[in-house]
C-alpha positions, 0 to 999 in steps of 0.5 A, a space after each residue: 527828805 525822801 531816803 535815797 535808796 538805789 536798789 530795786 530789789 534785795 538781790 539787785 543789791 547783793 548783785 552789785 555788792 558782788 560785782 563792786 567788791 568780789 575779792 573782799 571778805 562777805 561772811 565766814 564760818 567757824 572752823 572745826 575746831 573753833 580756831 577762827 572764821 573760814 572765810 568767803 569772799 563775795 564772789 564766792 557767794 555769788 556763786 553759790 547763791 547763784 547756783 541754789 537760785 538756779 536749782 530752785 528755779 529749776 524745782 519751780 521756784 519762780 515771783 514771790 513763791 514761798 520757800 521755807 527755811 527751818 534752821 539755825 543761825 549758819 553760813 548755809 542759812 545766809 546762803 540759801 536766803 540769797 538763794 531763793 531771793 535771786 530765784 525771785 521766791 520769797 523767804 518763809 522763815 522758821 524758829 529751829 525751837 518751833 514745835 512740830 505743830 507750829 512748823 506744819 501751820 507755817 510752812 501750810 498757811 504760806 504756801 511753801 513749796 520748798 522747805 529748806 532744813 537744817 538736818 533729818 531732824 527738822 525735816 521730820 517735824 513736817 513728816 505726816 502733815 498734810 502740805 499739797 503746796 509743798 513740792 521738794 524738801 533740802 537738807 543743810 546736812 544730813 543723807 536724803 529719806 528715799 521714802 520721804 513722803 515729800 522728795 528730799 535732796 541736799 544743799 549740795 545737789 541742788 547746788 550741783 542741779 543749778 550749775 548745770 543750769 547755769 552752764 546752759 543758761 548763763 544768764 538766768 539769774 540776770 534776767 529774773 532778778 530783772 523782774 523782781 522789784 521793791 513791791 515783790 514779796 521777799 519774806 514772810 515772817 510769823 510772829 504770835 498772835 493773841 491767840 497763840 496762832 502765828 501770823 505771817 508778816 509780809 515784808 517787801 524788797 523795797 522795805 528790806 533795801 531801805 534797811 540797809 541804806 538807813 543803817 549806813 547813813 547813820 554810821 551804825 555799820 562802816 565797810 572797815 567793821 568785822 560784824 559777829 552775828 550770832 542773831 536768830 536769822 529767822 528773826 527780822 533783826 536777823 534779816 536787818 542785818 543781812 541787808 545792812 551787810 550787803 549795803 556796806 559790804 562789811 565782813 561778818 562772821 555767822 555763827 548761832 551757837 549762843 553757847 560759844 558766843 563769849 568763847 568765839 569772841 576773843 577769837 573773831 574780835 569783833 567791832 561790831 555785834 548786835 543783840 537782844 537785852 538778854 546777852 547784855 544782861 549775861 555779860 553784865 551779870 557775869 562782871 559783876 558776880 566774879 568781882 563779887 566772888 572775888 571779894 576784899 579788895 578786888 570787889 572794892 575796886 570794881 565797886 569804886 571804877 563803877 561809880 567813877 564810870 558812872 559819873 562820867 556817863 551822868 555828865 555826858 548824858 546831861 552835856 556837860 564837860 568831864 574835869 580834868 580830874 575825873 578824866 584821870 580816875 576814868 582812865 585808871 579805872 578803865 585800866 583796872 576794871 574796864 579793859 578786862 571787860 573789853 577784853 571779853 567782848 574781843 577787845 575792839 567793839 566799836 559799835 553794840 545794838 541792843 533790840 527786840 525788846 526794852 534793855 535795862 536802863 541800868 544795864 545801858 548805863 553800866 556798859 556806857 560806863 565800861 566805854 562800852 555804850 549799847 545803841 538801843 533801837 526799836 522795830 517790829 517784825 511789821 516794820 522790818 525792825 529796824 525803826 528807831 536807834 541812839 546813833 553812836 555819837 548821840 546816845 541817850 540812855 533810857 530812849 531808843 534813839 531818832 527814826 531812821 531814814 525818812 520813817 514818818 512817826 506820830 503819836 496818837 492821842 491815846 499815846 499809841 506810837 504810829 509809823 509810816 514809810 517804806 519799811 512798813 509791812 504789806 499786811 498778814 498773810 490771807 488776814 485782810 481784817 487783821 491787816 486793816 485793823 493795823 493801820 490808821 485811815 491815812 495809812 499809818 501802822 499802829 505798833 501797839 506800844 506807848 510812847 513819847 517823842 522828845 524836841 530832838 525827836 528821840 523816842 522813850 518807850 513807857 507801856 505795852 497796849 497790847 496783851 503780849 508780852 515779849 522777855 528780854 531774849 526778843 520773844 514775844 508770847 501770847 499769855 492768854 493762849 498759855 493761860 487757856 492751856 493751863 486752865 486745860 491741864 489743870 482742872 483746880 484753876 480759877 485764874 492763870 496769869 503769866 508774866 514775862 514782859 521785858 524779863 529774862 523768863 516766864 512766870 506766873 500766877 495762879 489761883 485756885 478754885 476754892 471749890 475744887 481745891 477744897 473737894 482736891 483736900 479732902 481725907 488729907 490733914 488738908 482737910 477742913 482747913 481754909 483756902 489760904 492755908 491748903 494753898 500754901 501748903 508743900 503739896 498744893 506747890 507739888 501739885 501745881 508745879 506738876 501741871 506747870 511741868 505738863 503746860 511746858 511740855 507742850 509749850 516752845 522753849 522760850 514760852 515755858 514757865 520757870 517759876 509759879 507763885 499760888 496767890 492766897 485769894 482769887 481775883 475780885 471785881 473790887 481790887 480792879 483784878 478782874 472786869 465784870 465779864 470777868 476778864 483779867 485786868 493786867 495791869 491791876 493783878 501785876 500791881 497788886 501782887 508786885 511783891 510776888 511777882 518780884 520774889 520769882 525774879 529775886 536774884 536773877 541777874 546772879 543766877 545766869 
C-alpha cells in the first residue's frame, strides 16, 4: 500500500510543523560552558529560517538554486538548510574535513551561487578558485574579508537583510514555498566515485518527505523522544533525520563535537541517538577495557553479566520464552553491569540506529545484551538513506531490518540489492551516463551491494560489488584513486592495495619492484641480498612509511592509511591476485594475505 505522505515539499512540512506546535521545543544548542541545551522552540525557528530564506532570496536565490553549506554539525547549520529550503534553493552540502580541491570541485560543478561556511577558515579554501556561479559568501562566525574576492556577509546580516524584507513583503516565503513540490531539487550530496571524483547525488522533496512519514510510522521516532544528534549534517544520514524530526516534532539537541559526545550525554539524557558502527564500537570498547583494567573480581563480573545478557538475547532472537531463572540472573546483572553502561549513554535510550556502514554482529549482540539493542539500518546516499531497518519490537541482529514505507526491493539474479520508490535519487549531477547506468530498465536502482531477502522480508547484507570500500565511521573511499597516488609518490611500487571495508581505519599493502628496490639497495649491506629479505628490512618500512606519511598529506582525514604491511612477493597470475590486464583482484589478494591484513588490525577495539 501506497505510503501516505502529506506534504508537498520539505519546507511545506516544516511550515506546518511550525504552525502545528510553536511553543514546543524544535532543536537547541549547547551552552558555553556545556551545563545543558539552550533551546528554541519551533516558532523561533521559523522565524529564523524565515528571514535567511528571505535574505537569500533577495541575493538571488530562487527554484532549485544551489546554495553550499560547508560547516560542521551545529544549530546554524540546521538553520540555514531550512533557510535556503524556504527560499526554494537546494542544499549543496560540504564535509567541514573536505580538502581545498575537493570543496572548489563542489561547490564549482553544482553551481552554487551562495556558499554558507562555518568560519573565515573555510571560506578560505574556495579563495582563488575560479567560480563564475558563485555570487556571495556568509559566514556562521567570523568578521567578513572586505577584499574577499567574492563579497562576503554574516549570518546574521543576512538575517537582518531578510527581516527587512519581510516587513515589506510578509508573505514572500508563503507564496514561494507554494511553488516548490516533491519533484524540486532539495540536495545535492557528493559521495566518491571510483575514481576519487565526487559525484553530486540529486535528492528531491518528495523523497526526503517520505523519510520522515517512514521513520514515524515504524515507531523509530515518538513526539515524547529527546534526539542527540551529533551525525555529520552533511551526510544523508544527517538530513534523514532532520526530516524525521520535522515530521514527528520531536526536540533535538545538535551538537557535532564528537569529542564531548560521551561528556554531553549524561548532560542532555537522550532517548534516542543514531550512529554510524564507529561510536558503538568505542562505547563497547571502552566497557570492555575498564572491566579488563580493573581485573579480579570486577573483570569476572563483567565477564559473567555478559554471558548471562547473551543468553537471554540468544532466546529472544530464536523466539522462544526467557525462564524464570534466567529473567532473575539478568536482572542482577543489569544491576551490577548494565545500568552503569546505561548510565553512560544518559540513562534513558529508548531507541539506538546504527547506519552508514555494516556494524559487528558481536557488537549488536553486546548492546542487545546490555538492554541497549541497536536498530541497524540500510540506505545509500542515492536513496535518501534511509531504506531498510530492524523496527524496535522486531529486531534480528545480523540483518538490516524490512523496507521502510512502500520501498519495492528485489534481488538480481547476480544477487545484486535493487530498490525502487520515492526515496530514490533524480540521477548525478551533469552525469546522464552514470546516472543511466545506476539503474535497471524498469526503473530500479542498482545499490551495488549483495544481499538476500528472508520469508519475513528482513535483509542480510553478505558482499560488496563495487570496488569501494566504506570504514565503520560511514566513509566511503575510492582505493583505487588512493592506490594510483600512491604509485605516484613512490617510485619503488609494484602494487598498492588499500583496505578499509567496514573497518575502523585504512591500511594497506604494498609490494615493491624487485627491480627498483634491488637498484634502492645498492652500496647499503642491502646490498645483494634478495627481495624477501631487503623488503623485510627496518629501512624498506622506514622508507615506505615515509611515502605512506606523504599520500596522507595529501589525502582527506578519513582517506589516510594508518598501518602499511610489505608483502614478501608481488602479485601473480597464478595465485588468482591479479587478471591477465593485470588488474587487482581483491578478493583474491585479501584472501590470501588474511593473516597480514589482520595483525594491522590486531587489538584495535582496545586501542580506542
Amino acid at each position: 500500500m501506497a505510503l501516505d505522505v502529506p506534504y508537498r515539499s520539505i519546507p511545506d512540512m516544516f511550515l506546518k510543523r511550525v504552525a502545528a506546535t510553536p511553543d514546543r521545543h524544535a532543536f537547541a544548542h549547547p551552552a558555553a560552558d556545556d551545563s545543558g541545551p539552550v533551546w528554541l522552540t519551533w516558532a523561533q525557528v521559523g522565524r529564523r529560517a524565515r528571514a535567511i530564506a528571505a535574505g537569500l532570496h533577495g541575493l538571488g536565490v530562487g527554484l532549485e538554486d544551489r546554495v553550499a553549506i560547508l560547516a560542521n554539525t551545529r544549530l546554524e547549520w540546521v538553520l540555514a538548510d531550512f533557510g535556503i529550503m524556504c527560499a526554494g534553493g537546494a542544499t549543496t552540502t560540504v564535509y567541514p574535513t573536505t580538502e581545498p580541491e575537493d570543496a572548489t570541485f563542489i561547490v564549482a560543478d553544482s553551481g552554487s551561487r551562495v556558499l554558507v561556511a562555518e568560519n573565515p577558515t573555510q571560506a578560505a579554501k574556495i579563495a582563488g578558485a575560479d567560480l563564475p556561479a558563485l555570487t556571495h559568501v556568509v559566514l556562521m562566525d567570523g568578521a567578513p574579508d572586505p577584499s574577499a574576492a567574492v563579497p562576503q556577509l554574516t549570518l546574521a546580516e543576512l538575517e537582518e537583510r531578510g527581516e527587512r524584507a519581510l516587513a515589506a513583503e510578509p508573505d514572500l516565503i508563503d507564496m514561494i514555498v507554494a511553488g516548490i513540490g516533491p519533484d524540486h531539487l532539495a540536495t545535492l550530496i557528493y559521495t566518491s566515485g571510483t575514481t576519487g571524483r565526487p559525484k553530486g547525488v540529486e535528492l528531491l522533496h518528495g523523497g526526503w518527505c517520505w523519510e520522515g512519514v517512514a521513520q514515524a510510522n515504524l515507531g523509530l521516532l515518538r513526539e515524547d523522544d529527546l534526539q542527540y544528534l551529533w551525525l555529520p549534517l552533511s551526510h544523508s544520514f544527517g538530513k534523514t533525520l532532520l526530516c524525521g524530526a520535522t515530521h514527528v516534532g520531536l526536540p533535538t539537541y545538535v551538537d557535532g563535537r564528537v569529542d564531548k559526545l560521551v561528556t554531553m550525554l549524561s548532560v542532555i539524557r537522550p532517548t534516542l541517538m543514531c550512529g554510524a558502527p564507529r561510536i558503538f564500537e568505542k562505547v563497547y570498547n571502552a566497557a570492555v577495557t575498564n572491566a579488563q583494567s580493573g581485573g579480579g573480581a570486577k573483570a569476572k563480573i563483567f565477564a559473567w553479566a555478559v554471558r548471562v545478557g547473551k543468553e537471554k538475547v540468544a532466546l529472544e532472537q530464536a523466539g522462544r520464552p526467557v525462564p524464570a531463572g534466567l529473567r532473575l540472573r539478568y536482572r542482577l546483572a543489569e544491576k551490577l553491569v548494565f545500568s552503569k553502561l546505561q548510565a553512560r549513554l544518559g540513562g534513558r535510550i529508548r531507541v539506538l540506529v546504527s547506519g552508514a556502514a555494516p556494524l559487528s554482529p558481536e557488537i549488536a549482540t553486546f548492546f542487545a545484551a546490555a538492554n541497549l539493542p541497536i536498530s541497524e539500518g540500510y540506505g545509500l546516499t542515492e536513496t535518501s538513506a534511509g531504506n531498510f531497518v530492524n523496527p524496535p519490537d522486531g529486531l534480528r541482529i545480523g540483518t538490516v531490518g524490512k523496507a521502510m514505507g512502500d520501498l519495492e526491493c528485489r534481488i538480481d539474479a547476480d544477487g545484486e540489492i535493487l530498490v525502487r520508490g520515492r526515496p530514490v535519487m533524480r540521477g548525478y549531477h551533469n552525469l546522464p551516463e552514470e546516472t543511466a547506468a545506476a539503474f535497471t530498465e524498469d526503473g530500479f536502482f542498482r545499490t551495488g551491494d549483495i544481499g538476500t531477502l528472508d520469508e519475513q522480508g528482513y535483509l542480510r547484507i553478505t558482499d560488496r560489488k563495487k570496488d569501494l570500500v566504506k570504514t565503520s565511521g560511514g566513509k566511503y573511499i575510492a582505493p583505487s584513486h588512493i592506490e594510483g597516488m600512491f604509485k605516484a609518490i613512490c617510485p619503488y611500487t609494484s602494487q598498492a592495495i588499500v583496505i578499509g571495508q567496514a573497518r575502523n581505519y585504512c591500511t594497506m599493502l604494498v609490494t615493491l619492484d624487485p627491480d627498483a628496490i634491488k637498484g634502492w639497495a645498492a652500496g647499503t649491506d642491502l646490498e645483494g641480498r634478495d627481495y624477501a629479505e631487503i623488503v623485510a628490512s627496518p629501512q624498506a618500512q622506514a622508507m615506505v612509511e615515509e611515502y605512506v606519511a606523504e599520500l596522507n598529506s595529501r589525502l582527506n582525514r578519513w582517506e589516510t592509511i594508518k598501518k602499511v604491511t610489505i608483502l614478501p612477493r608481488d602479485l601473480a597470475i597464478e595465485h588468482g591476485e591479479i587478471t591477465p590486464s593485470l588488474k587487482i583482484k581483491r578478493r583474491g589478494v585479501e584472501t590470501n594475505f588474511a593473516a597480514e591484513i589482520d595483525r594491522m588490525y590486531e587489538g584495535t577495539l582496545a586501542e580506542l
